[in-house]
C-alpha positions as CSV (number, residue, x, y, z in Angstrom):
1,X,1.7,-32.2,-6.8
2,X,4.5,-31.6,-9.1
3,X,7.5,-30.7,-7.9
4,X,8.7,-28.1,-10.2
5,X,8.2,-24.6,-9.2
6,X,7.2,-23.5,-13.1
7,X,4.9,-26.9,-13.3
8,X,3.4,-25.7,-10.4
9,X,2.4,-21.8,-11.5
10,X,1.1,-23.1,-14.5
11,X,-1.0,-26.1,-13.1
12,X,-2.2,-24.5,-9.7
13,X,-2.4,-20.6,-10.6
14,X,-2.4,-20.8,-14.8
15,X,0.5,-18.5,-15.6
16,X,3.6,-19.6,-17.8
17,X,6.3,-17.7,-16.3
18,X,7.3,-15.7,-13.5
19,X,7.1,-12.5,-12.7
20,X,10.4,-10.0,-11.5
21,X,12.2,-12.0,-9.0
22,X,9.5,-14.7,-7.9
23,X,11.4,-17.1,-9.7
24,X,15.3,-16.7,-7.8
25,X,13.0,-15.8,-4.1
26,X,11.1,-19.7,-4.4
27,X,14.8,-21.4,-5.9
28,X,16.5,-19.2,-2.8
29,X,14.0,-20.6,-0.2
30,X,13.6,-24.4,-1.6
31,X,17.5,-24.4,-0.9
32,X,16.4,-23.6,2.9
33,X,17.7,-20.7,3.0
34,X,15.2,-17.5,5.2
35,X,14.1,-14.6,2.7
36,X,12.9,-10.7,3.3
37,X,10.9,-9.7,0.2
38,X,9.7,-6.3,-0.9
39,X,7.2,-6.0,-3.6
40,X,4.9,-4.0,-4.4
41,X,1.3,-4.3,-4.0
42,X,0.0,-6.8,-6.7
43,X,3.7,-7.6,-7.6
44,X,3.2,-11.1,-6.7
45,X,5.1,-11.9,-3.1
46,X,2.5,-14.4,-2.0
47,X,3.7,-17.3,-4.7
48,X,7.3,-16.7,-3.3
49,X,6.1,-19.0,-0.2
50,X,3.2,-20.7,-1.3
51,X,4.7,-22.3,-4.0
52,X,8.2,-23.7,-2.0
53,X,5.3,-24.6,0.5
54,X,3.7,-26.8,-1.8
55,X,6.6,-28.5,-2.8
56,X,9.0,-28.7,1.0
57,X,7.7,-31.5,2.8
58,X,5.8,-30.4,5.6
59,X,3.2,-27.7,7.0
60,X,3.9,-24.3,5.2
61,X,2.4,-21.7,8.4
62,X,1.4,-17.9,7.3
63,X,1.7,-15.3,9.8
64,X,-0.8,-12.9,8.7
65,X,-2.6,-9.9,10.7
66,X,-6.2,-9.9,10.3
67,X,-8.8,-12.3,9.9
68,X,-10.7,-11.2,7.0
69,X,-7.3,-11.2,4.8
70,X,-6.2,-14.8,5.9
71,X,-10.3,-15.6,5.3
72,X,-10.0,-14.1,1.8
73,X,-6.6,-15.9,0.8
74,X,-7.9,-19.2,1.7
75,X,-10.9,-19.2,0.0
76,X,-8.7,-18.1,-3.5
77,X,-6.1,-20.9,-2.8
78,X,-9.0,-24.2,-2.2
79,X,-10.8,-22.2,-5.8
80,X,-7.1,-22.7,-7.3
81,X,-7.1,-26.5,-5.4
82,X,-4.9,-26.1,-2.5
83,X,-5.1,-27.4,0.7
84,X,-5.2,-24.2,3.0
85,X,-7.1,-23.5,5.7
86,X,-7.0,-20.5,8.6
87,X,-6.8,-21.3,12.6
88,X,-8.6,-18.3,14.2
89,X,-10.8,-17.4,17.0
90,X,-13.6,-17.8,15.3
91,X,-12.9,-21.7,14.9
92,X,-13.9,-23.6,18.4
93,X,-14.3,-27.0,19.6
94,X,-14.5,-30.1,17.1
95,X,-13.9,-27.5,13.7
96,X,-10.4,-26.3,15.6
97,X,-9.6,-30.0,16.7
98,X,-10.6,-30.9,12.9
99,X,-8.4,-28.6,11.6
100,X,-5.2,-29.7,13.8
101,X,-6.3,-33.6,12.9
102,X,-5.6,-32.5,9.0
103,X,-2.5,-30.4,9.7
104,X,-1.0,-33.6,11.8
105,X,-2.4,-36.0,8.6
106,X,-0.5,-34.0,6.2
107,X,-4.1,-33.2,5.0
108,X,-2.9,-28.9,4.8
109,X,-0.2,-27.5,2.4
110,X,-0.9,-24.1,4.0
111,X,-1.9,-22.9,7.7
112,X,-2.6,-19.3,8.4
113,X,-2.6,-17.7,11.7
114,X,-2.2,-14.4,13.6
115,X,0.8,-14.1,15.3
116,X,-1.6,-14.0,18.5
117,X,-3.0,-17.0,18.1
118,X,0.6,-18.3,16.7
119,X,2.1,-17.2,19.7
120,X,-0.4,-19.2,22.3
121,X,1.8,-22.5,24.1
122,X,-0.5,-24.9,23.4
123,X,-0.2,-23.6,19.4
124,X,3.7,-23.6,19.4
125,X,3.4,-26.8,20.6
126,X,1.1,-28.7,18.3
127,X,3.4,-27.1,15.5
128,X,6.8,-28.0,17.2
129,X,5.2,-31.9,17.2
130,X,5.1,-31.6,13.4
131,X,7.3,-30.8,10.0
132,X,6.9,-27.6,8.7
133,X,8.0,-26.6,5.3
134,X,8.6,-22.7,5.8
135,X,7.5,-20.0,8.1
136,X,6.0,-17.0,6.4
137,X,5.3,-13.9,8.0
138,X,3.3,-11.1,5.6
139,X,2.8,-7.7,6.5
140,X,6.4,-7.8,8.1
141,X,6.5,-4.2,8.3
142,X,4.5,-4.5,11.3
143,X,7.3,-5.9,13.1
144,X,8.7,-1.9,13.3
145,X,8.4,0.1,15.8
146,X,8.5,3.2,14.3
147,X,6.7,2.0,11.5
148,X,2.9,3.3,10.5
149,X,1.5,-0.7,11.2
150,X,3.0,-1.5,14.3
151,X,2.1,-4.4,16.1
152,X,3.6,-5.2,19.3
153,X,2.2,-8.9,18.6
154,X,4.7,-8.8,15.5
155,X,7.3,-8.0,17.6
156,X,7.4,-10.9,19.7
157,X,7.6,-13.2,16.7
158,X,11.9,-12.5,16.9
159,X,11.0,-16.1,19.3
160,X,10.7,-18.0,16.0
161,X,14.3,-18.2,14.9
162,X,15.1,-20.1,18.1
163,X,11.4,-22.4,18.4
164,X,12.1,-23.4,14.6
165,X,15.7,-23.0,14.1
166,X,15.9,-25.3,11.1
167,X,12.8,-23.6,9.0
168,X,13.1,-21.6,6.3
169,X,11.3,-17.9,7.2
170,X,10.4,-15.6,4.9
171,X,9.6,-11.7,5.9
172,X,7.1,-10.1,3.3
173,X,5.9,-6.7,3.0
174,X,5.4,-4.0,0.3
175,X,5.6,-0.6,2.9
176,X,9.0,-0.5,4.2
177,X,11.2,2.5,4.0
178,X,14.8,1.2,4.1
179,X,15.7,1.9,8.1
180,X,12.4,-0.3,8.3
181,X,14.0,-2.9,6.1
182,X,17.2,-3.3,7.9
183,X,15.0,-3.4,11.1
184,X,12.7,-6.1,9.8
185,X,15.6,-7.9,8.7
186,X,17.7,-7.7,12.2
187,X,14.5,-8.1,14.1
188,X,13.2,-11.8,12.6
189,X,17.2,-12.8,11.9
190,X,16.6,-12.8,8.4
191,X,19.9,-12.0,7.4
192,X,21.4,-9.4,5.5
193,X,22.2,-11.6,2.6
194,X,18.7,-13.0,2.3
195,X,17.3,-9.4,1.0
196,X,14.9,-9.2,-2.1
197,X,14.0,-5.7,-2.9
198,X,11.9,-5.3,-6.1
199,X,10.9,-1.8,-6.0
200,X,8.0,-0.1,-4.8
201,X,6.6,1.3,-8.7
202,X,3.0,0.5,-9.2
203,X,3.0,1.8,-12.9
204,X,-0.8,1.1,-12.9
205,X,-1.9,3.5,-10.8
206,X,-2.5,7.3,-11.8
207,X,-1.5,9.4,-8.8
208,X,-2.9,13.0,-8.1
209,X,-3.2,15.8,-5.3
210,X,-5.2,18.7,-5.0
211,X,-5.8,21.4,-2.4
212,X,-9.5,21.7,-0.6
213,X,-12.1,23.6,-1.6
214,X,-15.3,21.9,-1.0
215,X,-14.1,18.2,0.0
216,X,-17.6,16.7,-0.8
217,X,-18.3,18.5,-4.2
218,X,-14.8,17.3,-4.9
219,X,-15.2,13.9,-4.6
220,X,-18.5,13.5,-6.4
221,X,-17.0,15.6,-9.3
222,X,-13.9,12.9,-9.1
223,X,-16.7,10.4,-8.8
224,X,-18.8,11.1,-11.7
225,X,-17.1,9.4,-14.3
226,X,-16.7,6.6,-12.2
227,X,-20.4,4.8,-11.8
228,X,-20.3,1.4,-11.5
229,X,-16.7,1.3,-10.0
230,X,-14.9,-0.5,-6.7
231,X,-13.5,2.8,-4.6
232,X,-12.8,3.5,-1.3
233,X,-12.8,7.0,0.4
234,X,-10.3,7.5,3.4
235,X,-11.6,10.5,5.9
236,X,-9.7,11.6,9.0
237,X,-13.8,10.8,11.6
238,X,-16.2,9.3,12.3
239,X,-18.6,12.1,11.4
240,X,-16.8,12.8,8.2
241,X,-17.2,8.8,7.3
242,X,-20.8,9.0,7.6
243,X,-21.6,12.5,6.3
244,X,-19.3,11.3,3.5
245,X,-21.1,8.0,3.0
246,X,-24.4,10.0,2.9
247,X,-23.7,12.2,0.3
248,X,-22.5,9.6,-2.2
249,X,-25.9,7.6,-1.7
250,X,-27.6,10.6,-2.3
251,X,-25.9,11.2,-5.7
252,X,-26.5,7.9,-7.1
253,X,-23.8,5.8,-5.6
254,X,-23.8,2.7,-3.6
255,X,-21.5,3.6,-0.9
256,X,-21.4,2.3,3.1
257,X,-19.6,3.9,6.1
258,X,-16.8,2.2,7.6
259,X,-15.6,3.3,11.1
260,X,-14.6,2.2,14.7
261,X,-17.4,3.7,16.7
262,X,-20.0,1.2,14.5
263,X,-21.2,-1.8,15.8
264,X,-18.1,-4.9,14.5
265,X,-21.3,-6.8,13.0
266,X,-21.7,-3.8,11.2
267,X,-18.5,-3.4,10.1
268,X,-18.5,-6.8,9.4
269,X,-21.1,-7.2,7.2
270,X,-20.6,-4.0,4.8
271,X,-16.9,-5.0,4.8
272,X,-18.5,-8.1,3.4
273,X,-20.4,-6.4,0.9
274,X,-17.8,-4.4,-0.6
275,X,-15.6,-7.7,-0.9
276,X,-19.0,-10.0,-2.6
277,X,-20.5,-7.3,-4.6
278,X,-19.4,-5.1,-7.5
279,X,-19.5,-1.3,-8.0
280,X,-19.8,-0.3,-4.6
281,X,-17.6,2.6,-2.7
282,X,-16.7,1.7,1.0
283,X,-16.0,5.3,2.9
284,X,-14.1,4.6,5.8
285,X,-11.1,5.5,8.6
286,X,-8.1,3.7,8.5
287,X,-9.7,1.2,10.6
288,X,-10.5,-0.4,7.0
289,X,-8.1,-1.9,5.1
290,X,-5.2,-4.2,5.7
291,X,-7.5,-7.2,5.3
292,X,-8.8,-6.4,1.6
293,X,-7.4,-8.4,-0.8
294,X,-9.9,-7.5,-3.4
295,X,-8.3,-6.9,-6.8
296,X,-10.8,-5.0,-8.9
297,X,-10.6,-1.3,-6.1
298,X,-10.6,1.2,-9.1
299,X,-9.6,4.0,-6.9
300,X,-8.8,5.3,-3.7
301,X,-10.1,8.9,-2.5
302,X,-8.3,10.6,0.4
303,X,-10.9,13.1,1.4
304,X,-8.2,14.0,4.2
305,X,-4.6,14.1,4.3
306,X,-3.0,10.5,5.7
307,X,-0.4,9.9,8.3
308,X,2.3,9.4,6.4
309,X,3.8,8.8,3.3
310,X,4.1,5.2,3.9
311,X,0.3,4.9,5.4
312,X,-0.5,6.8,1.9
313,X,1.5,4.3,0.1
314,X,0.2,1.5,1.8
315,X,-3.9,2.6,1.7
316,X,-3.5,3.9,-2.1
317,X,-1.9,0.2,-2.9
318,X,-5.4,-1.2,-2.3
319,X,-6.1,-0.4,-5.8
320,X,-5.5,-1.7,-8.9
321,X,-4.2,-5.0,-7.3
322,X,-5.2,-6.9,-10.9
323,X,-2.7,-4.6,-12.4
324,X,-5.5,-3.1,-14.1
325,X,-5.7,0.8,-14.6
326,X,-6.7,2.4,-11.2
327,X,-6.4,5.9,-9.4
328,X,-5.6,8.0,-6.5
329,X,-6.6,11.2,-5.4
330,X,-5.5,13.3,-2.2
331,X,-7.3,15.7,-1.1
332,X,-5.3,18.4,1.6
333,X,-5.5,21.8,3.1
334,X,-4.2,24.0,5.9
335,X,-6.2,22.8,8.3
336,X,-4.7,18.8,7.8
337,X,-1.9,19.9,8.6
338,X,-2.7,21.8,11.7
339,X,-4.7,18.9,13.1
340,X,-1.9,16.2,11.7
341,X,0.9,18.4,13.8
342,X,-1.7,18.1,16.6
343,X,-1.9,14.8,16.8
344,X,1.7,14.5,16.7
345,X,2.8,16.7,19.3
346,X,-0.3,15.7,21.6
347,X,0.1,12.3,21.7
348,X,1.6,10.0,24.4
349,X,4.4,8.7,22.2
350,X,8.0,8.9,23.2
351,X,10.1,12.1,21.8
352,X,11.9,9.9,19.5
353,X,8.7,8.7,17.8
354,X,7.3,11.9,17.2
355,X,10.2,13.1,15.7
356,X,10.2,10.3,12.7
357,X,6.5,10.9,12.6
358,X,7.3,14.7,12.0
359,X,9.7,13.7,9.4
360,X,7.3,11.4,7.8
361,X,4.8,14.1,7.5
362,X,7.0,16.4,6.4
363,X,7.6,14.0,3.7
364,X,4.2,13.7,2.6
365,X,3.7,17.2,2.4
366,X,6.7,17.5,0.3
367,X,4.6,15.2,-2.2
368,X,1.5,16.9,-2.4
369,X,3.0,20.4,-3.0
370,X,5.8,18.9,-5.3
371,X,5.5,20.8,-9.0
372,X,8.2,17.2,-9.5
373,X,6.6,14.1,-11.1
374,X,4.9,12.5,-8.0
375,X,5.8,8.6,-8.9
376,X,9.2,10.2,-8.8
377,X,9.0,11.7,-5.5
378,X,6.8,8.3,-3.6
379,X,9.6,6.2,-5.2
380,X,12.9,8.6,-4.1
381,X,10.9,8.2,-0.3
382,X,11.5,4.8,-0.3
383,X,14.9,4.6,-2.1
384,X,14.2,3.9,-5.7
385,X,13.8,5.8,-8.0
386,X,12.4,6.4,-12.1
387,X,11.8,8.7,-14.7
388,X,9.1,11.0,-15.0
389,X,6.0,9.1,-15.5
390,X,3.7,10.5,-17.6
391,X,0.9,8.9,-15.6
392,X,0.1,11.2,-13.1
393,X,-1.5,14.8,-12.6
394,X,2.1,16.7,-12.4
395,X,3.1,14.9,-15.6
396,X,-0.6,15.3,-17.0
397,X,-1.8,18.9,-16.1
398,X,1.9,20.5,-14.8
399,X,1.2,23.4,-11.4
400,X,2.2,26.8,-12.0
401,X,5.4,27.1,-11.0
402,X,8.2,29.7,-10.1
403,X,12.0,29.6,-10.8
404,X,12.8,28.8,-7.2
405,X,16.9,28.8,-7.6
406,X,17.4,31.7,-5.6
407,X,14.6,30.9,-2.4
408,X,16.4,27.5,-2.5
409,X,19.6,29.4,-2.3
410,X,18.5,31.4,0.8
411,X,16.9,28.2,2.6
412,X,19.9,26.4,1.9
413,X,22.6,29.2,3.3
414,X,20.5,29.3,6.0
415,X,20.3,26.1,7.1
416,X,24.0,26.2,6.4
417,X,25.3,29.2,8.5
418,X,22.6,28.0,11.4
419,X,24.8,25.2,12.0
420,X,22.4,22.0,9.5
421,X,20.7,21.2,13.1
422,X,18.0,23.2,14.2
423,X,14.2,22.0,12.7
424,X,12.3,23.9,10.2
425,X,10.6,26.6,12.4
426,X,13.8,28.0,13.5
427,X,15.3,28.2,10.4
428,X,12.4,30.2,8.8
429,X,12.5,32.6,11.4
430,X,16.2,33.0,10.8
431,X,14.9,34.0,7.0
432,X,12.2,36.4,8.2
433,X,14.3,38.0,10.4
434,X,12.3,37.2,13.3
435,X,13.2,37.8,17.0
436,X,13.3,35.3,19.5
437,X,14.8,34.7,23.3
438,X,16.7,31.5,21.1
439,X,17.5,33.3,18.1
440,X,19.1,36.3,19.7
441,X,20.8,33.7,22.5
442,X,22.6,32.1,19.3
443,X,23.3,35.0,17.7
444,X,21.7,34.1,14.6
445,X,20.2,37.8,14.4
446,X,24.0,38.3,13.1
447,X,24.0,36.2,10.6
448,X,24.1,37.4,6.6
449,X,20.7,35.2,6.2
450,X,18.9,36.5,8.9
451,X,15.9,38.6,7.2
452,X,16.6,38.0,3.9
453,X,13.7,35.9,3.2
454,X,10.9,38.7,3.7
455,X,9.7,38.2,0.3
456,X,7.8,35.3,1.3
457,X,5.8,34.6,4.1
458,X,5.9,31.3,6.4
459,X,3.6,29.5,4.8
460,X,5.5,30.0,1.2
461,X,8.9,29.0,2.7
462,X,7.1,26.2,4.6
463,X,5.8,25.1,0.6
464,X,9.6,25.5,-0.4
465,X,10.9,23.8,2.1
466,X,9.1,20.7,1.1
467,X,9.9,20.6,-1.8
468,X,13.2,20.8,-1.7
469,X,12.9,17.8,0.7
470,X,11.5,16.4,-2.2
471,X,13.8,17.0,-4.7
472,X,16.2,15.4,-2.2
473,X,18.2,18.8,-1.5
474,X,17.4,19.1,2.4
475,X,16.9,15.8,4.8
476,X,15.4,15.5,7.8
477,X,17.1,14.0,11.0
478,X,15.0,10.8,11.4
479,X,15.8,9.6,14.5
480,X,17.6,13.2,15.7
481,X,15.3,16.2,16.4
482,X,14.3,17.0,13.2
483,X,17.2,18.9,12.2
484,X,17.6,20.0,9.0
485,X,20.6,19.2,6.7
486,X,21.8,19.8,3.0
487,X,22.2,16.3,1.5
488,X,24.8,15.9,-0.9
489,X,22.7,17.3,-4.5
490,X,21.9,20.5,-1.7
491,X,25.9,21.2,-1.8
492,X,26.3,20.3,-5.5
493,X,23.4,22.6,-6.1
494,X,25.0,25.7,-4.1
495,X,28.1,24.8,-6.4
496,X,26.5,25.0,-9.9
497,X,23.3,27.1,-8.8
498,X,21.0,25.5,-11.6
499,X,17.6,26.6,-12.1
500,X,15.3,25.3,-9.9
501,X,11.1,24.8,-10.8
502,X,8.8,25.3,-7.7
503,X,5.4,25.0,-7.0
504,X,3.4,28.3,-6.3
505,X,1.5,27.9,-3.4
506,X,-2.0,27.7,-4.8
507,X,-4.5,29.7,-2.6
508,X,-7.8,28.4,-4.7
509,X,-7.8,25.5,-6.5
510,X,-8.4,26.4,-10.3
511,X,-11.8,24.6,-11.8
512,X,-10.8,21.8,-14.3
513,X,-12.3,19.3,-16.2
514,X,-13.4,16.3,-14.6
515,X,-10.2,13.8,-16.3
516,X,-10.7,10.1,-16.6
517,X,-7.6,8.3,-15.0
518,X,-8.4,4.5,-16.4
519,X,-8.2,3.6,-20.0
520,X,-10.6,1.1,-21.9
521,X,-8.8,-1.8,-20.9
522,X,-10.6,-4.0,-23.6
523,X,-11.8,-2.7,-27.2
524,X,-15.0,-1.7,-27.3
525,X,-17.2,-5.0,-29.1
526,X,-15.7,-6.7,-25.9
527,X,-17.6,-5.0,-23.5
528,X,-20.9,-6.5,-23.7
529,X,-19.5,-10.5,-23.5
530,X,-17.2,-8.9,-20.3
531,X,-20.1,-7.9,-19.0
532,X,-22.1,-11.4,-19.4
533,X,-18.5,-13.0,-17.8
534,X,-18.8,-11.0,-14.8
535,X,-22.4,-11.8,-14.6
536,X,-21.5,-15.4,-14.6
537,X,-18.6,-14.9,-12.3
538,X,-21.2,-13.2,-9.7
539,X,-23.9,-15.8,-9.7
540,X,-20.7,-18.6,-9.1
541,X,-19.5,-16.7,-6.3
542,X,-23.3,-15.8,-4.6
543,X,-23.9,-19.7,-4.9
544,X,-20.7,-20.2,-2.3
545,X,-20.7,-17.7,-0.8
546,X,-17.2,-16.5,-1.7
547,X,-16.0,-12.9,-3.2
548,X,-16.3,-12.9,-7.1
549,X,-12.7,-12.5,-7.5
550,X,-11.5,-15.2,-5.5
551,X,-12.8,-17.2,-8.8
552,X,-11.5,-15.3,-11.6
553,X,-9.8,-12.2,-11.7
554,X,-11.2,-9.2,-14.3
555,X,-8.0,-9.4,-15.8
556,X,-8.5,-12.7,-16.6
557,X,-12.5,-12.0,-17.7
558,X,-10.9,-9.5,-20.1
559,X,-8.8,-11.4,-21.2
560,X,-11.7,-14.4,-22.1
561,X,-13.5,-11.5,-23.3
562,X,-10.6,-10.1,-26.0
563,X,-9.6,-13.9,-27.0
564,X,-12.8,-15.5,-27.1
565,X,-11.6,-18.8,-26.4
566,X,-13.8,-21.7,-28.5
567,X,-12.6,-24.4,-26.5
568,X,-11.7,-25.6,-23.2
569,X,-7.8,-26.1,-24.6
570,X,-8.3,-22.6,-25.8
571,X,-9.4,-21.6,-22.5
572,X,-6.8,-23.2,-20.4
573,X,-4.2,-20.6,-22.3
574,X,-5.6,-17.5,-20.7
575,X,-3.2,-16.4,-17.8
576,X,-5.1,-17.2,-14.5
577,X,-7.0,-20.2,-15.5
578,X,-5.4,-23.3,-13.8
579,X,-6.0,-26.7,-13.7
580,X,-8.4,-26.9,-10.9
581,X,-10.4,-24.0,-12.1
582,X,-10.8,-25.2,-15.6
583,X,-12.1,-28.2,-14.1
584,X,-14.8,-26.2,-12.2
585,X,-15.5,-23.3,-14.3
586,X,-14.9,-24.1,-17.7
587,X,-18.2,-25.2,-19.6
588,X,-19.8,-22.7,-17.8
589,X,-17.7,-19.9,-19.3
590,X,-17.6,-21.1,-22.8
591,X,-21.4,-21.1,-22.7
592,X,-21.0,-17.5,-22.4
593,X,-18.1,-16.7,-24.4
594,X,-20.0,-19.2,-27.5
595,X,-23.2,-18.0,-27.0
596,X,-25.3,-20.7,-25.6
């Protein structure tokens, strides 16, 4: 194996350069040194340890959280010709003691594990008795407790630093707001200096939000231009999973339920359909997810309002993972938010975790009622920002809107003159001029703002209120009591009193024309030899039994299909073919591309 990183990407994975900062992340942590990395989804994190682990000495060990995910990552690095292999429970006897025999040979570049099965003595011990190159542990956002992921198995890998003081480790994650980031980083003794934070844009993917009218009519009317694609459809139950499921199968798509009261061989096996085959739409809770790795999702449907913002994040990410044009559509009403606050306040958690998970709400609601570019407002949640996209419905089909400078005036004095600590509740009462045992107690029936919001009702100010947490005028007391507070552009806006564009509250939802989110990603004579690819591609991949895209990408088919390649030296110059895969898959694919 060659020992030069850029050898190595070319050879292995058959790209000629690096991407962002993959390039200073695999020079930081060849020099030994530990890393935390934030990329996006599809940005590219997992060559930031598998390539220093191909070219440390020693066994490079992946920390990953589900089995289906560490399954689907092996089998694309042994198509690619690495050694890598995955030590689960579903390995017993002679296979597990096979496995360990080729780790101890130096017969594995990469081991993946959960960090329970990590975590088991008789595991730390066979891997103290040998090298390892680097310790990687993906999906590090689960390591937070106040996170949307959390694992408390995550947590207890803070025991690595001391069992391998002298290995590299490397924290990986693309969710993590930036009090998650500091916490990941403290947690795993990453250090502060070791941070690599790329962003959180995913420029691919067309985002959108739309109030509920009829949830199914609205997702087969989203649907209908999209026959033939990868999707998945989030709902909040089980019922609404399979009614969901139903519905789409009897409009003419291939679609399968996805839920934790099914059988786990069920679950199982259509999770393995949606990975193997092409076109088909899993519906499904947020029990499905995490694991899928599969690059060609199209689009993402929340038939219900999610969690969080950083759950939305995180489930919308599944798409467009090739970097091909994909979509998202959320789908909310009153009622989510009723049942979301119920599940909030009802739980068991601790009062300090409901509180972030009211902010975090909040925070989502703030995007879907935001008339403010939505890419704008996801990326300002997580600390980054950009300019107005142009690639999403706000940008596309702008809400009716409302100058809002004066209600954000109000809200703003109020919130002021009550003191920038009481939650969101009392401080619209203030406006309404509500009385209350608290309100009078305080004497906030004497201020100037008490009353002199009348002109909306609660549910309007509740809509403002968002969005001016949106636009960054008001935060929320994360780990406080949800207090509200003016941020530093709320006092500059008192000051110069710009204008100010809100959303109207929409009470229907206005009829529009279905709108096609992807483009043509290849001209159209292209289409018909792309379509013969992927026919090759799937017969390849039914014959072992491995997911189409573990062999090549569609990116990578579309490109074959725009160059035409005549030759295997031709081939070998389209981004994703490497050495190994030329070896395996080449004649075959110039067959098609030629003809034959």
């Amino acid at each position: 194996m060659p020992a030069d990183p850029l050898s190595i990407l070319t050879s292995v994975y058959g790209y000629d350069s690096f991407r962002g900062r993959q390039r200073d992340i695999i020079d930081h942590v060849l020099a030994g040194n530990h890393a935390f990395v934030l990329m996006p989804t599809g940005g590219g994190k997992s060559l930031c340890y598998q390539i220093p682990a191909l070219i440390r000495p020693g066994l490079g060990l992946v920390v990953s959280p589900l089995i289906a995910l560490m399954e689907d990552q092996v089998a694309a690095l042994r198509q690619a010709g690495v050694k890598a292999a995955a030590l689960n429970s579903r390995l017993w006897g002679p296979e597990k003691e096979l496995l360990w025999r080729e780790a101890e040979e130096g017969e594995l570049d990469l081991l993946y594990m959960a960090p329970e099965t990590l975590l088991k003595p008789e595991n730390i011990a066979r891997l103290k008795a040998q090298p390892l190159s680097l310790i990687a542990i993906d999906e590090a956002h689960c390591v937070s407790q106040w996170g949307h992921d959390f694992r408390p198995e995550y947590r207890a890998l803070d025991c690595l630093a001391g069992l391998f003081p002298g290995v590299p480790r490397l924290a990986l994650t693309a969710t993590a707001d930036t009090p998650t980031q500091a916490e990941i980083v403290q947690h795993l003794d990453i250090g502060d200096g070791n941070r690599f934070v790329s962003g959180f844009d995913r420029p691919n993917i067309r985002y959108g939000a739309a109030e509920k009218v009829n949830t199914t009519q609205q997702v087969l009317h989203f649907l209908k231009a999209r026959k033939g694609e990868s999707g998945i459809v989030y709902c909040l139950s089980k019922r609404k999973t399979e009614d969901m499921a139903e519905a789409l199968n009897d409009h003419g798509f291939t679609a399968l339920p996805y839920h934790a009261g099914m059988e786990m061989k069920a679950r199982e096996a259509n999770q393995r359909r949606f990975q193997h085959e092409q076109g088909l739409i899993m519906v499904a809770t947020i029990a499905f997810g995490m694991g899928i790795d599969k690059p060609d999702v199209r689009f993402v449907v929340h038939a219900d309002l999610p969690a969080s913002i950083e759950a939305y994040y995180q489930e919308t990410g599944r798409a467009g993972r090739d970097g091909l044009p994909a979509e998202a559509l959320m789908l909310y009403g009153a009622a989510d938010m009723v049942l979301r606050r119920r599940f909030i306040e009802e739980g068991d958690a601790p009062d300090a975790r409901k509180q972030v998970e009211r902010r975090k709400l909040d925070a989502l609601l703030g995007f879907a009622e935001s008339s403010q570019c939505r890419r704008q407002v996801l990326l300002r949640y997580f600390g980054d920002d950009g300019r107005p996209c142009g690639n999403c419905d706000v940008c596309l089909d702008p809400p009716e809107t409302f100058d809002g400078a004066i209600a954000a005036q109000k809200l703003l004095s109020c919130i002021y003159r009550t003191g920038e600590r009481f939650g969101q509740a009392h401080v619209v009462s203030v406006l309404l001029g509500e009385h209350d045992e608290r309100i009078d107690r305080l004497g906030h029936d004497k201020l100037s703002t008490f009353g002199i919001g009348q002109e909306h009702d609660r549910n309007a100010w509740r809509s403002i209120l968002r969005q001016l947490i949106a636009h960054g005028l008001i935060t929320v007391d994360v780990t406080g009591h949800g207090g509200l507070s003016i941020s530093q552009e709320g006092r500059q806006f008192l000051r110069d009193r710009p204008a100010l564009s809100l959303r109207i509250l929409k009470k229907t939802k206005r009829d529009r024309k279905a709108r096609r989110a992807t483009v043509d990603t290849l001209p159209a004579a292209d289409e018909a030899l792309f379509g013969r690819l992927r026919a090759k591609r799937l017969e390849l991949a039914k014959a072992q039994n491995v997911p189409p895209y573990v062999i090549f990408h569609d990116k990578t088919l579309a490109e074959m299909a725009a160059r035409a390649p005549r030759s295997i030296a031709e081939l070998a110059g389209i981004p994703g073919v490497g050495e190994t895969k030329l070896a395996r898959y080449g004649e075959a694919f110039l067959e098609i591309i030629n003809g034959s």
